[in-house]
Structure formats: structure tokens, C-alpha cells
C-alpha positions as CSV (number, residue, x, y, z in Angstrom):
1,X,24.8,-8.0,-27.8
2,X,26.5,-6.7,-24.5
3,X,24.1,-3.8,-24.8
4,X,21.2,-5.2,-24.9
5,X,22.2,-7.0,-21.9
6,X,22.7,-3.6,-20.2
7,X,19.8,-1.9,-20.9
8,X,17.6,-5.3,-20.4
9,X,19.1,-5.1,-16.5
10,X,18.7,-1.1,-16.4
11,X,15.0,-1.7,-17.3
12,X,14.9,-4.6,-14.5
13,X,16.1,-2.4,-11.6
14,X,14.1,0.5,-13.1
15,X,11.0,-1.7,-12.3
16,X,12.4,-3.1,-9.3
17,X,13.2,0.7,-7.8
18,X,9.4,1.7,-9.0
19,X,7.8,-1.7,-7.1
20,X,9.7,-1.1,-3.5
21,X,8.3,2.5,-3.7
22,X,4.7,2.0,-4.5
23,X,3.8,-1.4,-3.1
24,X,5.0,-0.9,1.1
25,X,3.3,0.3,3.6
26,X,3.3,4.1,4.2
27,X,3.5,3.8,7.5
28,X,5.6,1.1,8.4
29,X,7.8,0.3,5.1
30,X,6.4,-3.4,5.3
31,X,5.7,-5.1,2.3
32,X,3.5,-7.3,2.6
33,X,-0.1,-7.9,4.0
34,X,-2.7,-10.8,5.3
35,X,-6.4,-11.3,4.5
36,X,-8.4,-10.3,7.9
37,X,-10.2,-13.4,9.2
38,X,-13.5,-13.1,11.2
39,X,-16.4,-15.4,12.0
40,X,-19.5,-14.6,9.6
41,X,-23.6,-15.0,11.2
42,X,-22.8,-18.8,11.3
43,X,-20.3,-19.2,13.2
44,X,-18.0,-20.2,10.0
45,X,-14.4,-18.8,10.1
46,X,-14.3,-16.5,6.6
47,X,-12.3,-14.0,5.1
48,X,-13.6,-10.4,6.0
49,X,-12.8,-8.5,3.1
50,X,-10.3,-6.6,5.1
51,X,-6.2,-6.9,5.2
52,X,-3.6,-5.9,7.9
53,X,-0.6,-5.1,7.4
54,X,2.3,-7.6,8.9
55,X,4.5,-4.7,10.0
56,X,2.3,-2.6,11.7
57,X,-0.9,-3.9,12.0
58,X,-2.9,-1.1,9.9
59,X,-6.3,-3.0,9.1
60,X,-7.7,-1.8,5.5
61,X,-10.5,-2.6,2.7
62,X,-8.4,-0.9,-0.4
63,X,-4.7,-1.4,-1.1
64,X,-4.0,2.0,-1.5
65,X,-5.4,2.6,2.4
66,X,-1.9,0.7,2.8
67,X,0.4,2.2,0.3
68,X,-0.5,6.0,0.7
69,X,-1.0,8.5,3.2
70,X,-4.1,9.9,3.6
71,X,-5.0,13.4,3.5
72,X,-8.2,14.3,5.2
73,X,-10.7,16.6,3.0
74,X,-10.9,19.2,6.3
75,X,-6.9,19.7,6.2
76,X,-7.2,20.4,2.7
77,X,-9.6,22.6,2.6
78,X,-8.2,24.7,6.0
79,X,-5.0,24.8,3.6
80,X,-6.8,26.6,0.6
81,X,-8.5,29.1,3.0
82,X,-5.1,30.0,4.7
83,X,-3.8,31.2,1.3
84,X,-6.7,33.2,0.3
């Protein structure tokens, strides 16, 4: 009985440590976000379809804008070419 006990809270702060990692900003560590509100063609206050994040203010269309860094194509390639 105790054992289970022990793995069933290993498994808990297994999942707990993999959450804090993947869903936080990258840029900031904040972890959480708000819908981006703008006024549509009539006037009428709607969501945007965007976020921002509370920490830092990054504004983004797809979560992982906000969890991961992104690489741009250009550094990538300039990397390859440096090791040919």
C-alpha cells in the first residue's frame, strides 16, 4: 500500500516538473497568458485571435510563439554553410 502511495506522488511531481517546463513563457518564465482584445469593422469590442503574455507582454497567434524560442530559417541555414 505505502508504495503505491510513493510512486502515485513520484508520477504527480513527474508531471508537475514536465508542465512548469513546457507551458511558460520563453522569454519571461510567466505562466500564464490573456486573449488580445481589439475592436472588429463595427465598432464591437471582440477577441482578436491573438494572446499576450502577462509577464512580458509578447503578443502571439500560436501557443508555442510563447513557449519556445524561435530560430529564424536564415540563422539556420548560415549555420550549415559555416560547417561545410
Amino acid at each position: 500500500m505505502q508504495r503505491s502511495k510513493t510512486m502515485l506522488h513520484s508520477t504527480k511531481n513527474n508531471l508537475s516538473r514536465a508542465m512548469t517546463k513546457i507551458n511558460k513563457c520563453h522569454r519571461c518564465g510567466a505562466t500564464s497568458y490573456k486573449p488580445v482584445i481589439k475592436r472588429d469593422e463595427s465598432g464591437t469590442m471582440m477577441p482578436s485571435g491573438e494572446h499576450q503574455c502577462v509577464g512580458c507582454g509578447l503578443v502571439f497567434t500560436d501557443i508555442d510563439e510563447w513557449r519556445t524560442v524561435q530560430v529564424q530559417k536564415e540563422e539556420i541555414q548560415t549555420e550549415g554553410q559555416d560547417r561545410q
